[in-house]
C-alpha positions in Angstrom: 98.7 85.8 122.7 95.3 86.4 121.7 94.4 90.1 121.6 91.9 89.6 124.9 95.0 88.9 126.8 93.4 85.6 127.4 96.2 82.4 127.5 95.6 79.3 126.8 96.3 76.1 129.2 98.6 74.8 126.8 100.6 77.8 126.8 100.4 78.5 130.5 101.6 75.0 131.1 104.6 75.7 128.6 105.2 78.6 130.2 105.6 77.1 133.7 108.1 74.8 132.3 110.5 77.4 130.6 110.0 79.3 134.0 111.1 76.6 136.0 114.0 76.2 134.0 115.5 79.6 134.4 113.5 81.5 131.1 111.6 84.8 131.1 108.8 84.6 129.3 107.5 87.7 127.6 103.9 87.9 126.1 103.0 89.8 123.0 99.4 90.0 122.0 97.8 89.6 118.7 98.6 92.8 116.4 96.5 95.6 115.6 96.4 96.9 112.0 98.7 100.0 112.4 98.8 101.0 108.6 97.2 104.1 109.5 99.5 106.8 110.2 96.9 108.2 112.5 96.5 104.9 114.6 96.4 105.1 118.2 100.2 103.3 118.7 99.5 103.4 123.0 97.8 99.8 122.2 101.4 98.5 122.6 101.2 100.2 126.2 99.8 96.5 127.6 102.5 94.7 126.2 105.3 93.0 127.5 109.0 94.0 126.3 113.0 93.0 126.7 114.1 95.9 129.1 117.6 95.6 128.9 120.8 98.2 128.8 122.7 95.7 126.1 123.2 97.6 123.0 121.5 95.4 120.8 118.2 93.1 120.9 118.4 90.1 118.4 115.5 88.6 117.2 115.6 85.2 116.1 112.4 83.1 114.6 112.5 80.4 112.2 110.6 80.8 109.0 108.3 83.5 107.3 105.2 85.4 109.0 106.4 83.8 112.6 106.0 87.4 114.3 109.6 88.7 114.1 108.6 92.2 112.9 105.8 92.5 115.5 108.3 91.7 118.3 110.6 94.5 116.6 108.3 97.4 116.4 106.5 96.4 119.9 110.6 96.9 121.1 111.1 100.4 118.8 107.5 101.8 120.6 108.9 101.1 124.1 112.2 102.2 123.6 111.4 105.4 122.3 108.4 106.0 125.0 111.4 105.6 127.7 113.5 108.2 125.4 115.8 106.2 123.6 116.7 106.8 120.2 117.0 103.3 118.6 117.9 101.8 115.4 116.1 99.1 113.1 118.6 96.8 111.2 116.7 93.3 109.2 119.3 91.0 107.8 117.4 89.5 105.0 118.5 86.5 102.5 115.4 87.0 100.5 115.0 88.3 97.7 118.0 89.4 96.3 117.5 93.7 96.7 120.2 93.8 93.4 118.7 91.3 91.2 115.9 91.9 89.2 111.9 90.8 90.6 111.9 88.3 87.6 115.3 87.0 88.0 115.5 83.1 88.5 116.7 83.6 92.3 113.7 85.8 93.1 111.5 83.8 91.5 112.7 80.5 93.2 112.1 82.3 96.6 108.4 83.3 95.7 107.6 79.6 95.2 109.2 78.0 98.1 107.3 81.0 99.8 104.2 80.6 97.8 102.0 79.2 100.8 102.4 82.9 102.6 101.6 84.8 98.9 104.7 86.8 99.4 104.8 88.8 96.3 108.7 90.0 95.1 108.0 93.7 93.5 109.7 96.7 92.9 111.2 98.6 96.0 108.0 101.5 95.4 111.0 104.4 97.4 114.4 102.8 95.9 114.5 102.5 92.2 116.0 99.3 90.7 115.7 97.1 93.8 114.0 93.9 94.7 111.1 94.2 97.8 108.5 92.0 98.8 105.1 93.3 99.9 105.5 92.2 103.9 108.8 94.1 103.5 107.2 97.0 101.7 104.1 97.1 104.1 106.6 96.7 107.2 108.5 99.3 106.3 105.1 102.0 106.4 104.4 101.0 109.4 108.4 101.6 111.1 108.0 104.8 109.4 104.6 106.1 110.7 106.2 104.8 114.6 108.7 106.7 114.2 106.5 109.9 113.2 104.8 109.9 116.9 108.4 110.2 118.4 110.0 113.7 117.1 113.4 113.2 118.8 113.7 109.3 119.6 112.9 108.5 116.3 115.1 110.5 114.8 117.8 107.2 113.0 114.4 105.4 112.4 113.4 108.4 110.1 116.3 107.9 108.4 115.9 105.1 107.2 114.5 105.5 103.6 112.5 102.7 102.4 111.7 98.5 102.7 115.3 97.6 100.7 117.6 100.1 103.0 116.1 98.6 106.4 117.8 94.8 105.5 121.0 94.0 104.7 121.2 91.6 101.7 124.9 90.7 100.1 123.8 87.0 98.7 124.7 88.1 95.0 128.1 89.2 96.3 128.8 85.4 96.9 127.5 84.0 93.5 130.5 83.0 91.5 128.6 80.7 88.7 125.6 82.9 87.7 125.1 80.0 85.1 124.5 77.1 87.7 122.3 79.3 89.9 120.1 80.1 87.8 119.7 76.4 86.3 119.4 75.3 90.5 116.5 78.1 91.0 114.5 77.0 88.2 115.1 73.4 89.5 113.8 74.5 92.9 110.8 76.3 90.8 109.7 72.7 89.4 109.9 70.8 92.9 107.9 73.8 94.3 105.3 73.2 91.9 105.3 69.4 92.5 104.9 69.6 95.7 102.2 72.3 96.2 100.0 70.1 93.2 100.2 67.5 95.8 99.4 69.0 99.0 96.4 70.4 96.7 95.2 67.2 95.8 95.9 65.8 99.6 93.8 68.9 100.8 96.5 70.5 102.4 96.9 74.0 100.4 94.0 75.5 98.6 94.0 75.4 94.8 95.2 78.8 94.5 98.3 78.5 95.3 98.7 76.1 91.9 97.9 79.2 90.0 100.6 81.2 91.9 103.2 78.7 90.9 101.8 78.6 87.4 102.3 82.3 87.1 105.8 82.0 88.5 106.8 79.5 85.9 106.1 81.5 83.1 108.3 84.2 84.1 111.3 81.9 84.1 
């Protein structure tokens, strides 16, 4: 929703019909930049959130950047403003936290991500583990939440950096390293065949070519 609070018809129409067919529909505006430690967090006062006594919320979303995180730490804020202590858990398949930022795996996900520039990198509070910068930049801001709640967000706190919110065991099920590594590459190539396409179709800007080129040379 945009940050206005304003809806539009298409969506209040949609919304009717999920209504009518037994669904609650919850709104959550557009997101400030809360980066800053010192940001006012009471922005998420307006918004709507799952009140529920279950002990766990499950957010599903398919595919990267669709607002999963926003929907999280708009749930963290209003459970610790009505004195609950919660806990943050992100079951992540990638990257791979154990493998290297350059291994073949890693580098296959940053070009079949390339259109939303995720970046893999070093984990900057967890030496010798695999990030990436939405991950890294996500986990600032659960740590500065959980700064403005001295006992709620007390098992937030502890939680240490980006690689230690997720759960990632993908390289525990790799039993042909060999064959993997031969596939990601593989995926690396159809990446790039397809992005030089939607380039030339106008679909992606040209950029995103120069991504992919940078990404080959590290295989």
């Amino acid at each position: 929703m945009p940050i206005d609070g304003s809806i539009p018809k298409e969506i209040k129409i949609f919304k009717t019909s999920l209504e009518q067919n037994g669904r609650t529909v919850l709104f959550l505006k557009e997101g400030a930049d809360h980066t800053n430690p010192n940001k006012d967090w009471s922005y998420y006062n307006n918004n709507d959130y799952v009140s529920t006594k279950k002990k766990y919320v499950i957010i599903l979303s398919p595919g990267g950047g669709s607002g999963k995180f926003g929907v999280c730490i708009n749930q963290l804020y209003h459970e610790m403003k009505n004195g609950i202590m919660p806990f943050y858990i992100k079951f992540e398949t990638f990257p791979v936290h154990d493998l290297s930022v350059t291994h073949p795996v890693n580098l296959a996900y940053m070009a079949a991500s390339a259109d939303f520039y995720d970046l893999v990198m070093k984990d900057p509070r967890k030496q010798n583990a695999s990030s990436y910068n939405r991950d890294v930049e996500n986990y600032e801001l659960l740590h500065n939440l959980a700064r403005c709640f001295k006992k709620e967000g007390f098992l937030l706190k502890n939680i240490t950096s980006a690689t230690n919110m997720g759960v990632n065991v993908v390289s525990k099920s790799i039993n042909d390293w060999e064959e993997v590594e031969k596939e990601s590459a593989a995926e690396v190539g159809r990446r790039a065949i397809r992005h030089k396409y939607e380039v030339q179709n106008g679909q992606e800007e040209k950029k995103i070519l120069t991504r992919i080129r940078k990404i080959i040379s590290l295989l």
